[in-house]
N, C-alpha and C positions, 0 to 999 in steps of 0.2 A: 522642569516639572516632569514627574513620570510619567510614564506613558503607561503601564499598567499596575492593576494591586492585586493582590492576593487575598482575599480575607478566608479566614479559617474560623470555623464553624461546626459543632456538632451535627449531628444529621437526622434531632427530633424534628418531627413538624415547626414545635415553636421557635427551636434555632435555626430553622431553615425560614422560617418568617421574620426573624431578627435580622439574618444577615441579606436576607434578601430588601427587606426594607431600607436597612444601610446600604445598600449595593445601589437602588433607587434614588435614595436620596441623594447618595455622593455622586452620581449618573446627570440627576437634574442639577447637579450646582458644575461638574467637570466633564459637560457632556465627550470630552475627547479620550477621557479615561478607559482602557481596557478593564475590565473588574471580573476577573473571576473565585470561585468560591473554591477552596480545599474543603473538603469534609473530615475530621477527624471524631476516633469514637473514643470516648473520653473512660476511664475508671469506673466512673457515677453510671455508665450508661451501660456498661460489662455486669458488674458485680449489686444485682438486683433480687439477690436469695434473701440478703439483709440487710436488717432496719440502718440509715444511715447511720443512728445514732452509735451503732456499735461499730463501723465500719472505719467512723472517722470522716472529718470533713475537711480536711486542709486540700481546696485544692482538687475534689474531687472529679467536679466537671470544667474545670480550668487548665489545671496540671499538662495534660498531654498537649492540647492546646498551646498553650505555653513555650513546649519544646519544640514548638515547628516555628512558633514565634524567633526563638533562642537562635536558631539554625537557620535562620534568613529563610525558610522554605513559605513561608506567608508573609504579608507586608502589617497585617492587623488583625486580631481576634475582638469577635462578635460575643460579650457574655451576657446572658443576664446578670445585672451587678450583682443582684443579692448571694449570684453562686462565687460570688469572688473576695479570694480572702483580704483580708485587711493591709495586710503585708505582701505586696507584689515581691517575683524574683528579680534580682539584682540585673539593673539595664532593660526593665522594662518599667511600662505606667500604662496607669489609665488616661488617656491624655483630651479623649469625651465623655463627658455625661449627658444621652440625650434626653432628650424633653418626655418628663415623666408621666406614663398613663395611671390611672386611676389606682392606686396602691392599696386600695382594701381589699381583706379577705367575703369569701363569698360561700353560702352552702350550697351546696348539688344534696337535695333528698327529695323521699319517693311522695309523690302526690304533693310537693311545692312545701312539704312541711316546716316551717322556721323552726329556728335553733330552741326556742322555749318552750315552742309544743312539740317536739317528739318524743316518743315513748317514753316511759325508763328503760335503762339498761339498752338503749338502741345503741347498733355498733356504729362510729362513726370513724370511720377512715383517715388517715393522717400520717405523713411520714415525719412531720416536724414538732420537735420536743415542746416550740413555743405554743405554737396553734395547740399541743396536747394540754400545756402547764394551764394556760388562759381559759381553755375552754372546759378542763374541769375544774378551776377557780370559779364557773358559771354551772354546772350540773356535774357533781361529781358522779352521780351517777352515770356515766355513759360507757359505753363499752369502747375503749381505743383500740382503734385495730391499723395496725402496718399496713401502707400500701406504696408499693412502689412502682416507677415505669415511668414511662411521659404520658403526656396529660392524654392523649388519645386512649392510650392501653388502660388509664385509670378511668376513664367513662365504661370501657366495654367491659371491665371486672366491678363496676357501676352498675351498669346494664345486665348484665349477669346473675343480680341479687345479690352479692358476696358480701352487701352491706345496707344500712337506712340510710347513708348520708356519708358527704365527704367534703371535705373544705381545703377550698382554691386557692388560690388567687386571682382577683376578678381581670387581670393584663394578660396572662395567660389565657384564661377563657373567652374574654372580649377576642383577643388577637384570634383565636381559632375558631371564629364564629360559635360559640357554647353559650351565647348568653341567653338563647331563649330556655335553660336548663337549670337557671339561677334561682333558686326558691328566695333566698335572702340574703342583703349584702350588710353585712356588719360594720358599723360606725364603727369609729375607732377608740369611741367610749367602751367600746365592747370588748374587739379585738385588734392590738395592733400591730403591724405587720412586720417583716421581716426588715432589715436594715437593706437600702436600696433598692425594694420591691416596685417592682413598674419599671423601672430606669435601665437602658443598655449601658453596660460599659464598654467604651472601645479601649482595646489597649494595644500601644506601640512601641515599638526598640526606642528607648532614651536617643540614641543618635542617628536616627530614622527622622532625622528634621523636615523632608519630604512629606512624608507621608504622615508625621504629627500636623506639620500646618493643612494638611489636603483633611482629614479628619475633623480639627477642628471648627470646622464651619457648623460641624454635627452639635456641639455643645452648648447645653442652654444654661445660662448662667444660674438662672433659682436653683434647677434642677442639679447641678454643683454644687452650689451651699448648701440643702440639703441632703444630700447624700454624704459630702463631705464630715458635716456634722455628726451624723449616725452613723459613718464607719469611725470617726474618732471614739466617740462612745463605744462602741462594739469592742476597738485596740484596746484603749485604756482597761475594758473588763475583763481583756484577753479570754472576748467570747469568739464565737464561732458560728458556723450556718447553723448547729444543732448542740446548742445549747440556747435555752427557755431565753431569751433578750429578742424583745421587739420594743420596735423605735419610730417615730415621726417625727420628721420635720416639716416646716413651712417656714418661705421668705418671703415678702414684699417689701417693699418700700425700705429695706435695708433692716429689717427687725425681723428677725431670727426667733420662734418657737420651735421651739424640740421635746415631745413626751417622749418617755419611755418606762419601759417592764421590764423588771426581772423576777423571776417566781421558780419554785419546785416544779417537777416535772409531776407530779401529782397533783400540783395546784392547789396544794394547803399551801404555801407561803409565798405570798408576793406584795412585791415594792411597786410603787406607780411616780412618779417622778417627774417633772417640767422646769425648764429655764425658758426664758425670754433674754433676747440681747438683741441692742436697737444699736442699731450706728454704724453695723457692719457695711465695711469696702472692700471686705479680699475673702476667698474660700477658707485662708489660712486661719481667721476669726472666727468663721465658722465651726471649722476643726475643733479652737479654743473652748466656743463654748457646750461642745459637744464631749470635751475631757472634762468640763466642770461640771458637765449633770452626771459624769461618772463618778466624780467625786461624791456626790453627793447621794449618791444612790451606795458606794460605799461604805462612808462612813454611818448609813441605815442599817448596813448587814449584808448584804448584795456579796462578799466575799465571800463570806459563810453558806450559803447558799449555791454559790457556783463551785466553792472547794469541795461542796459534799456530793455534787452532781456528777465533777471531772471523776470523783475516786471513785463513782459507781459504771463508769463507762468504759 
């Protein structure tokens, strides 16, 4: 067994609560374990003049990360799943999924105002193409406005006036004590969330067998199946963190639902879509039916809609 790890970790608040939690928890299960953190500053976390959407997302706050992974310099990277592309690099994996927090989106506006009742034309804050398509599919009238930073910097340009409202994610704000700042948390009749949203992924060197089995104690099995499932969806659309695709899953008792959205980033055209699959014994079935509600959201039009969105970006 090892005697210490490395986990490598961006250096926001909320990656510093990620990794520090996993650091905790792997602590309380291998109290003999040394654990310390690398900090790496990632792409995502440099280049903040512009909107993701045009900067490109493969990899943004993963990528660097990644190369210390590559380079034996960390033993495991701390992501939040959702920032992590579909396609890992060659010889590495995610090899945990932990137990997922509450995966809805959330608003942050002034005077607690919900999403129905604010003004028109209020600006509402957002860096993701989904949260934009969904949310003017619900009031086209809103003013979208870029914001980018970590979650701290986007409360205090929050706090500043720069806007009427801006929408979260409620893991992120729960994680940074921000909930008493929650005006409304959106069902997911409403809005659905990003693919792996709530859930950390750990990811390790393929032949890092050490340090996969020390990890996996971290992994909840639901919380596998579905993530598994919504990044298969996500592959097969050959979408990305910013492009308009939000997804949910849910497992119990071996029966697998999975919704999902795909829409314009203006929010006049969108597809809503669900499967159910009962019987499931392996993540791999998950995956499965998580490439059939892509199918099926396909053969709706869902191509034509993401080819005209890839060519405008």
């Amino acid at each position: 067994m090892k005697k210490q790890l490395i986990i490598g970790t961006r250096s926001s608040p909320l990656a510093l609560w990620q990794a520090e939690f996993t650091k905790t928890e792997l602590s309380r299960h291998f109290p003999e374990l040394d654990i310390k953190l690398k900090l790496v500053k990632t792409t995502g976390d440099v280049l903040l003049d512009s909107p993701l959407s045009k900067i490109g997302d493969m990899g943004l706050f993963t990528k660097d990360i990644e190369k210390h992974l590559i380079a034996k310099e960390i033993d495991l990277a701390v992501h939040s799943l959702k920032d992590v592309p579909t396609g890992t690099p060659e010889g590495l994996i995610i090899t945990s999924f932990t137990e997922r927090e509450d995966t809805r989106d959330v608003i942050i506006s002034k005077g607690g105002v919900k999403l129905k009742e604010l003004p028109a034309n209020a600006k509402m804050a957002t860096s993701s193409l989904r949260r934009m398509s969904q949310l003017l599919s619900l009031r086209p009238d809103l003013d979208i406005r870029d914001i980018r930073g970590n979650l701290n910097t986007r409360f205090q340009k929050f706090n500043a006036g720069e806007f009427d409202a801006m929408m979260l994610a409620y893991a992120g704000v729960y994680r940074l004590n921000f909930s008493d700042r929650i005006s409304e948390i959106l069902p997911h009749e409403v809005m659905l969330p990003a693919v792996g949203q709530g859930a950390l992924g750990i990811e390790t060197r393929v032949d890092d067998e050490q340090t996969r089995e020390i990890v996996r104690i971290l992994n909840h099995a639901n919380t596998e199946y579905c993530c598994r499932a919504e990044r298969a969806l996500l592959r097969h659309l050959q979408g990305g963190c910013q492009i308009p695709i939000g997804a949910y899953g849910s497992f119990q008792n071996g029966t697998l639902r999975l919704l999902a959205y795909v829409g314009s980033v203006d929010g006049k055209v969108g597809l809503h879509d669900e499967i159910t699959k009962t019987g499931l014994t392996s993540p791999e079935q998950a995956e499965e039916a998580g490439i059939a509600l892509a199918e099926k959201l396909l053969a709706q039009g869902a191509d034509a809609i993401l080819s005209q969105i890839r060519k405008t970006r």
